[in-house]
C-alpha positions, 0 to 999 in steps of 0.5 A: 742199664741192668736190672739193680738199677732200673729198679733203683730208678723206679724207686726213686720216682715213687719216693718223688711221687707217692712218699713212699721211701726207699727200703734197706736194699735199695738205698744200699744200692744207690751209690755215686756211681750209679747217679750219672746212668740214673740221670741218664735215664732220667733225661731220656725220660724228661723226668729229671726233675722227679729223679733229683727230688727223689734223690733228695727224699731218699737223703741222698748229697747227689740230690743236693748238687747245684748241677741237679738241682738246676734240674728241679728249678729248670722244671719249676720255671717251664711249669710257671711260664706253661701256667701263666700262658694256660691261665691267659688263654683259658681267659681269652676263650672265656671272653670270647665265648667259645667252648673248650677243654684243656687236655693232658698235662693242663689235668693231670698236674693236679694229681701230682703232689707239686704241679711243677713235678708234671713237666710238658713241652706245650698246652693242648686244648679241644675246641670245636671245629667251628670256632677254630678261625675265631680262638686264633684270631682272638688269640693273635689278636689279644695274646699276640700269639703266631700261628705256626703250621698243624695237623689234621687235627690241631693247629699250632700257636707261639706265645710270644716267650716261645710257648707252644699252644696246640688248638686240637679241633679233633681227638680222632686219628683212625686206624690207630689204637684199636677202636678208640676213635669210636670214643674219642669222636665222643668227647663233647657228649662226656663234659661239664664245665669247669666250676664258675665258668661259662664255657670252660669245661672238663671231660668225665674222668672216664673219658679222661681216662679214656684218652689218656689211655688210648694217647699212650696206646698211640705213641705205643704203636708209634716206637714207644710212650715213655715213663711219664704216662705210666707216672701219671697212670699210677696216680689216676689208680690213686683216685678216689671216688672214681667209678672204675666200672665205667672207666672199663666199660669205655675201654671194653668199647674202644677195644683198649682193655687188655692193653690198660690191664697191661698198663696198670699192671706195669705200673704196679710193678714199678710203684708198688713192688708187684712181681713182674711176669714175662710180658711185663718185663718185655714191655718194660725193654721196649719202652726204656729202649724207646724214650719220651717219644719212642724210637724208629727201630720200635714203630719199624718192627711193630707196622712191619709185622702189621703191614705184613712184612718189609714190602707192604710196609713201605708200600704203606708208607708212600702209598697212604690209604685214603682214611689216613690221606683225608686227615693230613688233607681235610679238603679230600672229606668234600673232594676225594677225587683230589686223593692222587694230587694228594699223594703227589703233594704229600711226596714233594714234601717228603723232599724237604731236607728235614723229612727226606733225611728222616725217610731215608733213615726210615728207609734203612731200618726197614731195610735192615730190621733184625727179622728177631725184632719184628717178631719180638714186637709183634708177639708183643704187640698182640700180648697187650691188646694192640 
């Protein structure tokens, strides 16, 4: 996508977003042509659905097609089905007394101008660690929910339409986004409760900041965070009544500041006209060659040039350190002498037909990385703080 068009595109988001409608130029630029390229992005982004609004602000027939349209109420009907089963659990912990925050897309939905615009593919909640048995159980037990597989840090539950509901009993993943693991293990020290409830509670909108930021500087590491995030950036900027300074004093502590400026500035380019500089406009290629979740290419030169080079990379990769190994395998925090068990585990289950064809693909990237992009990644990389 050229330069005309990717600007057409972020036009359109911020006449979805912001009501600010698109200028002469660009709605001389936005031609039939140019819709299935926009669309095309659009998906790769799964903003679809701010796209085809936009399109319909702007006064645009496109926007009025049955086939984008089905988009919007697509959008509308996953917003419905995500809120109907938050509302239901949100009740269930309540009952049950257990303390807990909705995070990511459960909050920022409140910013948008229709919460259905805020698209997710699951609900994420923090709870302590030690209620973690007892919020399944109540939830399998009262929702008829299926617990399915999860991470170091969360468990994974299905509704029974299918909805995903991820039980986070800790925000901390080491060694990635700088020092944000010294804020994140924090969280319960930033909260109060939700208006009326007694154990529903939101984090301070610094430390929501905070994670949001540190979130996107994650999956930026890992191939690339998408344009959603930097949506939902801008419109946190719009707040009023925020303390900006203690948004930035967190960020200084997690070592996350000069990749937010970098951020915010972005975000200024693309909703406000700001003019772009070099490091905007490689930061820009990265992420709208990365998609929703980034691209293996991306997260490839960016460990390659910070592991220091090819080989140490993928000594990293099937050697993983032991602050890494106890996260995947908890039971290595009260028996790190089971770490070389854990090893082997964790390579007989690179075996499985899934993740073997994932690591070999892994494996060719690395092996034939243009050396061009691993330099451009990570003079990238130390351009925005990370």
């Amino acid at each position: 996508m050229d330069f005309g068009h990717t600007r057409l595109f972020f036009a359109l988001l911020r006449c979805a977003v912001g009501g600010r409608p698109l200028d002469e130029a660009e709605r001389a630029s936005l031609s039939e042509e140019a819709i299935p390229s926009l669309m095309e992005l659009a998906e790769g982004h799964d903003v679809a659905n701010i796209l085809v609004l936009g399109l319909q602000q702007s006064g645009h027939a496109a926007g009025e097609s049955p086939d984008l349209k089905k988009r919007m109420l697509k959008a509308v009907f996953r917003f419905e089905q995500l809120n109907y089963e938050l509302e239901r659990v949100c009740r269930a912990l309540e009952d049950a007394e257990i303390p807990f925050i909705p995070l990511k897309g459960a909050v920022l939905r409140r910013y948008y101008p229709e919460a259905w615009m805020r698209t997710s593919s699951d609900i994420d909640i923090l709870i302590h660690r030690k209620d973690l048995k007892r919020a399944a159980a109540q939830l399998e037990a009262r929702l008829q929910y299926t617990k399915k597989g999860g991470t170091p840090h969360d468990i994974s539950l299905y509704s029974p339409n299918g909805t995903h509901i991820e039980l986070h009993f800790d925000l901390v993943e080491e060694n990635r986004a700088n020092d944000a693991a010294s804020i994140l293990r924090t969280a319960w020290e930033h909260t109060v409760l939700h208006g009326e409830c007694r154990f529903r509670y939101d984090t301070s909108d610094a430390f929501f900041y905070f994670y949001h930021i540190a979130h996107m500087a994650k999956h930026f590491e890992n191939g690339g965070c998408g344009v959603r995030p930097f949506i939902d950036l801008w419109l946190l900027e719009q707040l009023k009544d925020v303390s900006l300074e203690e948004r930035d004093a967190l960020l200084e502590q997690g070592g996350l500041l000069v990749f937010a400026n970098a951020a915010r500035k972005l975000c200024r380019i693309w909703f406000e006209g700001a003019e772009a500089d070099d490091i905007s406009v490689n930061m820009q290629n990265y992420l709208l060659h990365g998609g929703v979740y980034g691209t293996v290419d991306n997260r490839v030169a960016l460990q390659q040039k910070k592991k220091g080079g090819n080989v140490r990379y993928l000594l990293s990769r099937i050697f993983v350190p032991y602050p890494l190994l106890k996260m995947q395998y908890p039971i290595l925090q009260r028996h790190p002498w089971l770490s070389p068990l854990m090893q082997m585990r964790r390579w007989c289950n690179l075996l499985k037909p899934g993740r073997a064809k994932r690591a070999r693909r892994e494996l060719a990237i690395s092996g034939n990385l243009d050396p061009r992009l691993r330099e451009e990644a990570a003079e990238l990389r130390r351009q925005i703080g990370l």
